[in-house]
MOPAC internal coordinates of N, CA, C and O (Angstrom, degrees):
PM7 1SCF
backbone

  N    0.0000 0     0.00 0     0.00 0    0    0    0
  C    1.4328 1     0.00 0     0.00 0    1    0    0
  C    1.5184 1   108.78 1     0.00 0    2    1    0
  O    1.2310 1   126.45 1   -31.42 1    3    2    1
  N    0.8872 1   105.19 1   148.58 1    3    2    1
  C    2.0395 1   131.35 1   168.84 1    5    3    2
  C    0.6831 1   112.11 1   -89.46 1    6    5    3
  O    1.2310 1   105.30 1   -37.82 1    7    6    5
  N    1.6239 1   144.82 1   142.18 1    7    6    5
  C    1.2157 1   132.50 1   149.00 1    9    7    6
  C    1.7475 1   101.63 1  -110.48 1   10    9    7
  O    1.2310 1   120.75 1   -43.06 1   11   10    9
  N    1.4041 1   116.16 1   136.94 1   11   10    9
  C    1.3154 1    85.94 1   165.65 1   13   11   10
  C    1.7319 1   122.25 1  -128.59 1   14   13   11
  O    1.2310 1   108.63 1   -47.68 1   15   14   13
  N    1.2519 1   138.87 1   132.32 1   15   14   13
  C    1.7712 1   105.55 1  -164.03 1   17   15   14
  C    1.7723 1   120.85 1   -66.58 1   18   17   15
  O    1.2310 1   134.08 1   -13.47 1   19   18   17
  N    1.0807 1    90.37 1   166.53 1   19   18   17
  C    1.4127 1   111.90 1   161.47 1   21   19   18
  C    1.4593 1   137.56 1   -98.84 1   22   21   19
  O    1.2310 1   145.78 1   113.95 1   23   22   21
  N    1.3316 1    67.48 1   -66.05 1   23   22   21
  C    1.8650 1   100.38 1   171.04 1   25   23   22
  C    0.9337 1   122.80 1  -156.07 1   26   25   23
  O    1.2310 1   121.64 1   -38.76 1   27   26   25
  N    1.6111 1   114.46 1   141.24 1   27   26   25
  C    1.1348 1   122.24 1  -146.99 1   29   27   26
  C    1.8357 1    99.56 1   -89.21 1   30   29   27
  O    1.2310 1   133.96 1   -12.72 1   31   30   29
  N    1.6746 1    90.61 1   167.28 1   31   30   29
  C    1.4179 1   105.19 1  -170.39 1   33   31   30
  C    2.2858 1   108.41 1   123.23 1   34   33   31
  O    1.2310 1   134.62 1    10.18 1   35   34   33
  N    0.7139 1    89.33 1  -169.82 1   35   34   33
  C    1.7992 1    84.61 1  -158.77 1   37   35   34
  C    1.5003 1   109.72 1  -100.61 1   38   37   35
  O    1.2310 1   123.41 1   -39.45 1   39   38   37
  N    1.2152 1   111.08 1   140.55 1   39   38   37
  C    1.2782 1    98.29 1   162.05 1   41   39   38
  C    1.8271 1   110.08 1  -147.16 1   42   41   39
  O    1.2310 1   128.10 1   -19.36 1   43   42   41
  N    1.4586 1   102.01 1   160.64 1   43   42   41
  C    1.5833 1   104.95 1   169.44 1   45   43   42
  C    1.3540 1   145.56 1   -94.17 1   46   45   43
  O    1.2310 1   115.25 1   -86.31 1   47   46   45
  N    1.1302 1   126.62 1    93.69 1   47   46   45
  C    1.6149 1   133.48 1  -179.03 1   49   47   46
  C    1.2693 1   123.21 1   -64.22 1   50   49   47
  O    1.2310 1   120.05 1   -55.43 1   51   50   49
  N    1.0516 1   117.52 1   124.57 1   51   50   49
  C    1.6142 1   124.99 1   147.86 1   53   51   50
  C    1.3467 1   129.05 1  -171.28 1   54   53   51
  O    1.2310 1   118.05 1   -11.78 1   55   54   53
  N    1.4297 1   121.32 1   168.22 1   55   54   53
  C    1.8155 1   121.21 1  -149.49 1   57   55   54
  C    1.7032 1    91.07 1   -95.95 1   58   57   55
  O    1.2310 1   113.22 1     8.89 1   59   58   57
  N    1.1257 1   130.41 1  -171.11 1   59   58   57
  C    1.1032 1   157.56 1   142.02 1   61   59   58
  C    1.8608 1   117.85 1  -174.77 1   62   61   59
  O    1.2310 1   137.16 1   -51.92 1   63   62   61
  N    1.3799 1    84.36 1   128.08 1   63   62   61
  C    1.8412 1   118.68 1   160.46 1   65   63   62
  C    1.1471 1   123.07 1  -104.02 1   66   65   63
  O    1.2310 1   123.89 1   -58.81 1   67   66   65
  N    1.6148 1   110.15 1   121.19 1   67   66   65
  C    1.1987 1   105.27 1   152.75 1   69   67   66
  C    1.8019 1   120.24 1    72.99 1   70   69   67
  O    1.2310 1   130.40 1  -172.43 1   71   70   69
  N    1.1402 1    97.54 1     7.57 1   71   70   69
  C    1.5746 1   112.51 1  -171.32 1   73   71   70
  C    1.3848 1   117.70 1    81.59 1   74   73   71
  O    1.2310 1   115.61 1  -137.49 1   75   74   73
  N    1.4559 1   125.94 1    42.51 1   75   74   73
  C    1.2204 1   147.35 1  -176.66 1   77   75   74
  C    1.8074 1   131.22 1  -145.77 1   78   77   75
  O    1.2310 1   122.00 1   -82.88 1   79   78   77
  N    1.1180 1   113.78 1    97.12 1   79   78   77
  C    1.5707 1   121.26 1  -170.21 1   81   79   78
  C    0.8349 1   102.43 1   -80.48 1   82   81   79
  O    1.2310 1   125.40 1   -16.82 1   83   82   81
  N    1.4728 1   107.22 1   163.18 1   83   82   81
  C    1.4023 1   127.89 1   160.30 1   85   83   82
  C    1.4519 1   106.14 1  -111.03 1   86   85   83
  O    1.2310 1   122.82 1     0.19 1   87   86   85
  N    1.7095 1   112.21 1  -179.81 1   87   86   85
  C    1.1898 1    92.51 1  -163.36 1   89   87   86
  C    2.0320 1   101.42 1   -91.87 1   90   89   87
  O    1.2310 1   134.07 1     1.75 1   91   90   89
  N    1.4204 1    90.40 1  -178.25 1   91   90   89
  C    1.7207 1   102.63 1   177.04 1   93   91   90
  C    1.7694 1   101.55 1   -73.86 1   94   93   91
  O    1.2310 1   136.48 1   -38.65 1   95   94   93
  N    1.7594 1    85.70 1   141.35 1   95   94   93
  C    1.7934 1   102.51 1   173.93 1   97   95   94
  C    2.0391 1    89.57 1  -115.81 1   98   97   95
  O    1.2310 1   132.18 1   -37.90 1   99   98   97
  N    1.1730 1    94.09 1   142.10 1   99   98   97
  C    1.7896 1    90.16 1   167.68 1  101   99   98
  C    2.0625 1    99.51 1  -105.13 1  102  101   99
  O    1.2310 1   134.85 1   -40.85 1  103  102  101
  N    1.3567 1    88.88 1   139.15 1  103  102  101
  C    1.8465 1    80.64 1  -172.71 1  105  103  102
  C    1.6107 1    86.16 1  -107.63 1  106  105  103
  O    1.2310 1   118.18 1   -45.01 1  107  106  105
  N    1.4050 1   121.06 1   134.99 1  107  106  105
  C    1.6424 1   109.20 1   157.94 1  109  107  106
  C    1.8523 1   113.98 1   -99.36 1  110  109  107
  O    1.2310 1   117.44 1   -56.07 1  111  110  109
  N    1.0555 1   122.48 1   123.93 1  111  110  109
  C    1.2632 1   117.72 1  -168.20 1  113  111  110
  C    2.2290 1    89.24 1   -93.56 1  114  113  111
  O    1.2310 1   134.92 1   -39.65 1  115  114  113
  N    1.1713 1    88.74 1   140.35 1  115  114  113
  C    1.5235 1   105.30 1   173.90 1  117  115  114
  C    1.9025 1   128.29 1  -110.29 1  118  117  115
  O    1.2310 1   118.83 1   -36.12 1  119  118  117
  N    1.3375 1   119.84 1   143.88 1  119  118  117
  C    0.9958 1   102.06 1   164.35 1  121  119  118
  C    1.9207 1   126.83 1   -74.28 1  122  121  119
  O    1.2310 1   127.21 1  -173.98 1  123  122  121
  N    1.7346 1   103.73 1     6.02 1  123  122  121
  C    1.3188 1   115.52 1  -152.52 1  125  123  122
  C    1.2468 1    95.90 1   -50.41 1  126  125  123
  O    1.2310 1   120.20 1    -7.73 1  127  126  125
  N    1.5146 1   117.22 1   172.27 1  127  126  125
  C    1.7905 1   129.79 1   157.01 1  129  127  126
  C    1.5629 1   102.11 1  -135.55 1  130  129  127
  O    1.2310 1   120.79 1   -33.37 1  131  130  129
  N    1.2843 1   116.09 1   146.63 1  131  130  129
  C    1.1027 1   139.69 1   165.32 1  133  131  130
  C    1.1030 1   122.23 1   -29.50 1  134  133  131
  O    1.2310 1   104.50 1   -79.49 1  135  134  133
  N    1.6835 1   146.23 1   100.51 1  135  134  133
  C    1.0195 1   157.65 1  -146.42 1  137  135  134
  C    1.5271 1   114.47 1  -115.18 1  138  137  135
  O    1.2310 1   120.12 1   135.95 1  139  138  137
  N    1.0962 1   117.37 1   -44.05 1  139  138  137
  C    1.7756 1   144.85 1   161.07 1  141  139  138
  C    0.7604 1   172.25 1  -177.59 1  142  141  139
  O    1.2310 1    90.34 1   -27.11 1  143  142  141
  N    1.4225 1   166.82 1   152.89 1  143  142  141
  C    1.4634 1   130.07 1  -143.46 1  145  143  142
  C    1.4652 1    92.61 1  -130.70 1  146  145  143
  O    1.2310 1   130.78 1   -27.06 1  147  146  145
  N    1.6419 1    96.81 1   152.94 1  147  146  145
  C    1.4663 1   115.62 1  -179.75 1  149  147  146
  C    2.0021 1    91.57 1  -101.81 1  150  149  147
  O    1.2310 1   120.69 1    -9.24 1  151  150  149
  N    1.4651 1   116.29 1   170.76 1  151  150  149
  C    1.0902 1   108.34 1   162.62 1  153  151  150
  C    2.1074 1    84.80 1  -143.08 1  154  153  151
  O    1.2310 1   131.29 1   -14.25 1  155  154  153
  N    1.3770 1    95.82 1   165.75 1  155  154  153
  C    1.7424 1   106.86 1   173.41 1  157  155  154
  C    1.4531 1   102.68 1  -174.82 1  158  157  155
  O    1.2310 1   133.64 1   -20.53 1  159  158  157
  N    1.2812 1    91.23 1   159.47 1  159  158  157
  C    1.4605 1   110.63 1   174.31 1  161  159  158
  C    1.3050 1   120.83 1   -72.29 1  162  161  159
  O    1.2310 1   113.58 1   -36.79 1  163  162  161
  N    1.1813 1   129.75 1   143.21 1  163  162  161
  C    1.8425 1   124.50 1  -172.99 1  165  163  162
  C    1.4676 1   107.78 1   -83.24 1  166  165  163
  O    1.2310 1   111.15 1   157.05 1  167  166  165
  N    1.3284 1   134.27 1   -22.95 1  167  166  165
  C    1.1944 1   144.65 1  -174.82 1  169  167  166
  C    1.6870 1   123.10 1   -90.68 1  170  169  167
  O    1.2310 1   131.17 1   170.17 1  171  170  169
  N    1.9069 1    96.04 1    -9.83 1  171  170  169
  C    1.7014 1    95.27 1  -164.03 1  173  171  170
  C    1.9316 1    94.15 1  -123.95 1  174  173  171
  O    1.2310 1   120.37 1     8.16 1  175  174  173
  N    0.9930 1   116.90 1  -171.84 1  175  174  173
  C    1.5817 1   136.20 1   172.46 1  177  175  174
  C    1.7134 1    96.18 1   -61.34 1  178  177  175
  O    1.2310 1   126.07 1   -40.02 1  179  178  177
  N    1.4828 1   105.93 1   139.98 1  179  178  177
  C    1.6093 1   107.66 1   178.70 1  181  179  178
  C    2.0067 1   103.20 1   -56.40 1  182  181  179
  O    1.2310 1   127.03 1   147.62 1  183  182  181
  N    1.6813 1   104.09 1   -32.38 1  183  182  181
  C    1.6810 1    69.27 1  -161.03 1  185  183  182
  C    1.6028 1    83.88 1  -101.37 1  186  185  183
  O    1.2310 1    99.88 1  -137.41 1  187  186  185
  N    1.2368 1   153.98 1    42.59 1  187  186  185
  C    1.2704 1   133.81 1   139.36 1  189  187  186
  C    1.8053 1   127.06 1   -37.28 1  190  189  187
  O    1.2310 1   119.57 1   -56.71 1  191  190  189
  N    1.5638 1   118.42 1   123.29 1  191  190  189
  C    1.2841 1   122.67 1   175.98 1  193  191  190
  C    1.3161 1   142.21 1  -108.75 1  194  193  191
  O    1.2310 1   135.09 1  -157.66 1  195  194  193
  N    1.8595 1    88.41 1    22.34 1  195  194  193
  C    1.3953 1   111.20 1   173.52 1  197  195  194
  C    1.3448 1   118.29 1  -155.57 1  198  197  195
  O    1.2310 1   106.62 1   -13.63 1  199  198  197
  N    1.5260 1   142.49 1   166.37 1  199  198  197
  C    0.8014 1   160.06 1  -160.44 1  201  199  198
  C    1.5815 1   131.78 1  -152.60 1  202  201  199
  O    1.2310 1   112.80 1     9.40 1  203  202  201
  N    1.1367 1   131.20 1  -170.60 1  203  202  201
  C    1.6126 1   117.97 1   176.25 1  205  203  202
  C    1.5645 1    97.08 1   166.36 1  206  205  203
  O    1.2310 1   114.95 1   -44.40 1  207  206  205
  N    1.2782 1   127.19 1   135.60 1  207  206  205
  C    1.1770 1   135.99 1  -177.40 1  209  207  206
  C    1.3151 1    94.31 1  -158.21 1  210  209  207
  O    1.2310 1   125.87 1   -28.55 1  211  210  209
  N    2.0682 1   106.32 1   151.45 1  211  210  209
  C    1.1610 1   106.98 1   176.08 1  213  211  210
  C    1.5074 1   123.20 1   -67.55 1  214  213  211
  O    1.2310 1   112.53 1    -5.67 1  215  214  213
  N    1.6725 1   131.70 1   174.33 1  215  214  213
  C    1.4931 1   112.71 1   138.71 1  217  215  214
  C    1.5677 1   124.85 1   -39.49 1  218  217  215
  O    1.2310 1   130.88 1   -30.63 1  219  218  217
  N    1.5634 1    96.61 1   149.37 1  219  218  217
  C    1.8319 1    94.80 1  -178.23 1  221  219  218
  C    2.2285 1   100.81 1    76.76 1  222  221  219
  O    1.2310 1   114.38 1   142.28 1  223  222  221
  N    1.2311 1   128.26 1   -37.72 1  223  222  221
  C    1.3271 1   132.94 1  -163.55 1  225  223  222
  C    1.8330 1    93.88 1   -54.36 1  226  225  223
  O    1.2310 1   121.55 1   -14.04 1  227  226  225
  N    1.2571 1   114.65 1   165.96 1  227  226  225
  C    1.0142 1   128.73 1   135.99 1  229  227  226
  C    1.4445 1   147.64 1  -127.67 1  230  229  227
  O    1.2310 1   107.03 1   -34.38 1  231  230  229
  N    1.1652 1   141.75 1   145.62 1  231  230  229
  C    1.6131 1   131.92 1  -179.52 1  233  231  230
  C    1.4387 1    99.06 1  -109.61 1  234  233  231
  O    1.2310 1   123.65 1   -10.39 1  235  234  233
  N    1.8651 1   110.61 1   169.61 1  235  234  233
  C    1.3138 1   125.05 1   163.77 1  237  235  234
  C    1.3190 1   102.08 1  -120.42 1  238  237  235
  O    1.2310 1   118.24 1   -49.66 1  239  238  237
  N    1.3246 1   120.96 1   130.34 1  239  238  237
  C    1.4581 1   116.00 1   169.30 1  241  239  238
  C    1.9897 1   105.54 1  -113.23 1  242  241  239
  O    1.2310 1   132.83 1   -19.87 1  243  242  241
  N    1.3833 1    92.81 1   160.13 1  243  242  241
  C    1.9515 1    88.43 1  -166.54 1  245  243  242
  C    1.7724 1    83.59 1  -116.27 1  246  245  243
  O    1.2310 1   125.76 1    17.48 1  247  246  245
  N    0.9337 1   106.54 1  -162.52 1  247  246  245
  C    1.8461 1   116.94 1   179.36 1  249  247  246
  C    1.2645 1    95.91 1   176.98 1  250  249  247
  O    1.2310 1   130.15 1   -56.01 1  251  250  249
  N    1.6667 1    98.02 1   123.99 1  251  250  249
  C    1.5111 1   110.83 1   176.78 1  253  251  250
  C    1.9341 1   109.08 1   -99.97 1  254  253  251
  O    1.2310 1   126.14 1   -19.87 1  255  254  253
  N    1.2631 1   105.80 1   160.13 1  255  254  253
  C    1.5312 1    96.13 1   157.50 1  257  255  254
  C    1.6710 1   128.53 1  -129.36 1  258  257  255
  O    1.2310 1   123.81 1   -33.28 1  259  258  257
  N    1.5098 1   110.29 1   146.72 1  259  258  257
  C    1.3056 1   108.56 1  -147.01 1  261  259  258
  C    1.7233 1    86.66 1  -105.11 1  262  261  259
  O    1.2310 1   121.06 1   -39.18 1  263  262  261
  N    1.4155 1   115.57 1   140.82 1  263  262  261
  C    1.5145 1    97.38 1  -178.12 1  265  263  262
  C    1.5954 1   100.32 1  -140.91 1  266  265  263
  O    1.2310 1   118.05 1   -25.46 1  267  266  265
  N    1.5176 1   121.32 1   154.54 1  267  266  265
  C    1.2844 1   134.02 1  -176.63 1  269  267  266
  C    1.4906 1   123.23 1   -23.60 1  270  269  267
  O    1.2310 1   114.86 1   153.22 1  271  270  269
  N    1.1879 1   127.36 1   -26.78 1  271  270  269
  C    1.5666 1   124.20 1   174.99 1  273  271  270
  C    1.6323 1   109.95 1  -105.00 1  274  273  271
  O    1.2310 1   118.30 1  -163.26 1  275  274  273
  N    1.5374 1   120.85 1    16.74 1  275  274  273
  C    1.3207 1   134.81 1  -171.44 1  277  275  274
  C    1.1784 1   111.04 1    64.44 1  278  277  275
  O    1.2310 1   111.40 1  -177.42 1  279  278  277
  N    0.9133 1   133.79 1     2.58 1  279  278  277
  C    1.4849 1   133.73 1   163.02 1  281  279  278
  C    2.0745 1   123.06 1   -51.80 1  282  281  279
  O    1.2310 1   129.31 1   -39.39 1  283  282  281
  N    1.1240 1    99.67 1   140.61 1  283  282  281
  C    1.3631 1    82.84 1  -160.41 1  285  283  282
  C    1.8652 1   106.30 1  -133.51 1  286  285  283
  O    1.2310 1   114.23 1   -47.49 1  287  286  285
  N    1.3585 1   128.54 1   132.51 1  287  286  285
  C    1.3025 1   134.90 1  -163.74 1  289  287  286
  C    1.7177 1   134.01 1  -131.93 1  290  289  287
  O    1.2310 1   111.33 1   -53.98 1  291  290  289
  N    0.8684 1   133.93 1   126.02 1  291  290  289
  C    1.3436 1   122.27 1  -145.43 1  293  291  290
  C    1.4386 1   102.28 1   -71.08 1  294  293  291
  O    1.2310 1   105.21 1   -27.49 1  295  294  293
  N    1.9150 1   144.98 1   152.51 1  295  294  293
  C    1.0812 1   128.58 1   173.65 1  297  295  294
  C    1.5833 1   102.45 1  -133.12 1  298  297  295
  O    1.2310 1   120.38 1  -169.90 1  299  298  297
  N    1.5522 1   116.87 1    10.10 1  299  298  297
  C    1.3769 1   112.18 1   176.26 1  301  299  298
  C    1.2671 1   127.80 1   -37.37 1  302  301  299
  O    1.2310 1   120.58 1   122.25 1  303  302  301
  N    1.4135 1   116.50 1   -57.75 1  303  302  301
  C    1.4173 1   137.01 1  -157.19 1  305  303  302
  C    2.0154 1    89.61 1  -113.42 1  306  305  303
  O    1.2310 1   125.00 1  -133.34 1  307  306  305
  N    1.2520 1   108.01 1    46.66 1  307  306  305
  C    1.6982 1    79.73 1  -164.65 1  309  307  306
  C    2.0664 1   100.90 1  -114.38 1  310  309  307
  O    1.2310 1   120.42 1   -61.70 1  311  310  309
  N    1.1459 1   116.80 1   118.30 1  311  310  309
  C    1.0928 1   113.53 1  -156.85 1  313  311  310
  C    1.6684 1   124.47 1  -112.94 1  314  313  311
  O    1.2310 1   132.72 1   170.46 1  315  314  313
  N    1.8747 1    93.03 1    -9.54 1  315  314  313
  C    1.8361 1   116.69 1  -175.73 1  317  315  314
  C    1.8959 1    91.72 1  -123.98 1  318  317  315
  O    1.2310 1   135.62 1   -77.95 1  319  318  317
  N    1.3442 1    87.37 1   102.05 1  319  318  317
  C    1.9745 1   110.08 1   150.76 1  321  319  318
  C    1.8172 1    86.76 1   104.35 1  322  321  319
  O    1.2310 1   117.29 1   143.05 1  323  322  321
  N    1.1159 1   122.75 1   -36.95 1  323  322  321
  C    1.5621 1   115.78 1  -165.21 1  325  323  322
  C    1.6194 1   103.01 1  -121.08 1  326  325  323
  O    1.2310 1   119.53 1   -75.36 1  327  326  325
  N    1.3222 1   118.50 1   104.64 1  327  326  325
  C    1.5708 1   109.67 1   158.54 1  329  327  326
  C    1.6376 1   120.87 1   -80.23 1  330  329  327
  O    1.2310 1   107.38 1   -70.12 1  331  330  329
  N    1.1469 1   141.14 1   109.88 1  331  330  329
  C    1.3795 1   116.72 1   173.42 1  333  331  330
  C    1.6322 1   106.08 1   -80.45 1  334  333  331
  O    1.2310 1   125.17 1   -23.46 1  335  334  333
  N    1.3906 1   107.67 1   156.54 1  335  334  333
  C    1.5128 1   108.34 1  -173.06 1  337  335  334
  C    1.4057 1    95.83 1  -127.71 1  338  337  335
  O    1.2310 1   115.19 1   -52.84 1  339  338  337
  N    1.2500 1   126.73 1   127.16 1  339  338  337
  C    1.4607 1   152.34 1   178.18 1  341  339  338
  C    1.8592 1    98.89 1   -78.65 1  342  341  339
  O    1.2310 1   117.70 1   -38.10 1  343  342  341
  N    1.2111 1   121.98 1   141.90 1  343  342  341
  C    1.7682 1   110.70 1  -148.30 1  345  343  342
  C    1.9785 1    56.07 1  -159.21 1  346  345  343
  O    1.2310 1   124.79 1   -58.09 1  347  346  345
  N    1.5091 1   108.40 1   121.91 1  347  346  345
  C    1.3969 1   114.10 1   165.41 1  349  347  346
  C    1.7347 1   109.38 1  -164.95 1  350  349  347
  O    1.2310 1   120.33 1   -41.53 1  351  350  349
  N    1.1036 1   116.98 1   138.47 1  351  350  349
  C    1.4871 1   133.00 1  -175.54 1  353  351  350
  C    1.7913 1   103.99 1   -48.01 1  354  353  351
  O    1.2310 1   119.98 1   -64.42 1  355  354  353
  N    1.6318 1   117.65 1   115.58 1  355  354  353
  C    1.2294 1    98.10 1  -145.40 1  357  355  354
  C    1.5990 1    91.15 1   -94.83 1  358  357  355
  O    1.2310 1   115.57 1  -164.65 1  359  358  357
  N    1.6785 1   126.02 1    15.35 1  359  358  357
  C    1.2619 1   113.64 1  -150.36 1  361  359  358
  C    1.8113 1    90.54 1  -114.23 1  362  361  359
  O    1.2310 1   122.08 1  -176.02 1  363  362  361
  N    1.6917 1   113.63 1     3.98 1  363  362  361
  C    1.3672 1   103.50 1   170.39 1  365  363  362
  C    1.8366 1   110.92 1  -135.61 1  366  365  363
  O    1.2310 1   124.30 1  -155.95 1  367  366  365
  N    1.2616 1   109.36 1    24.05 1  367  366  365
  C    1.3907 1   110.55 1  -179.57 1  369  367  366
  C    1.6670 1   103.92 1  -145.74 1  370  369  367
  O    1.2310 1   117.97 1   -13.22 1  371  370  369
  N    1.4649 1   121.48 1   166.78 1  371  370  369
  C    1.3268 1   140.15 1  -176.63 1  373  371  370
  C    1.1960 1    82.10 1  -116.96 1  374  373  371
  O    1.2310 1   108.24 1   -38.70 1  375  374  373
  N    1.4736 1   139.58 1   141.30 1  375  374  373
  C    1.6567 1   111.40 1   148.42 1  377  375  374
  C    2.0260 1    93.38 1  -124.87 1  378  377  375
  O    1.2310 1   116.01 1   -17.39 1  379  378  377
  N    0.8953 1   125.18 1   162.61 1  379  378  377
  C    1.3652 1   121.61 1   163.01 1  381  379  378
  C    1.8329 1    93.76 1  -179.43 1  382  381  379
  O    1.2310 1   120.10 1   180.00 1  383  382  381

């Protein structure tokens, strides 16, 4: 399941089967906006600011986003309302 907001203010989630819950999530929906993005390597310490791989090597990098009430959300894979765009020197990397 998705949740996605509307409007902001709180609400409570949870599944049940069969006459069986799970427990409560509290969701707070925000008016926040996106403030900034971190980027890092998946393999190193979040604040590492370098890297090195052989020719032929590859890395994964993730990118978080930091948004107005400090709240913070993953945008790696994120493909509905936020594209992140990977901006890389095209004459020493493949990236896809």
């Amino acid at each position: 399941m998705i949740l996605t907001g509307v409007n902001t203010g709180g609400v409570e989630v949870k599944a049940s089967y069969k006459g069986i819950e799970s427990r409560i999530i509290n969701v707070r929906i925000t008016d926040a906006i996106i403030s900034s993005i971190t980027i890092s390597v998946k393999a190193l310490p979040s604040d590492a600011s370098e890297a090195s791989i052989y020719s032929g090597g590859k890395l994964s990098f993730a990118a978080e986003g930091i948004y107005s009430d400090g709240s913070t959300s993953p945008l790696t894979n994120k493909v509905i309302g936020i594209q992140v765009l990977w901006i890389l020197p095209r004459s020493m990397i493949k990236a896809y």
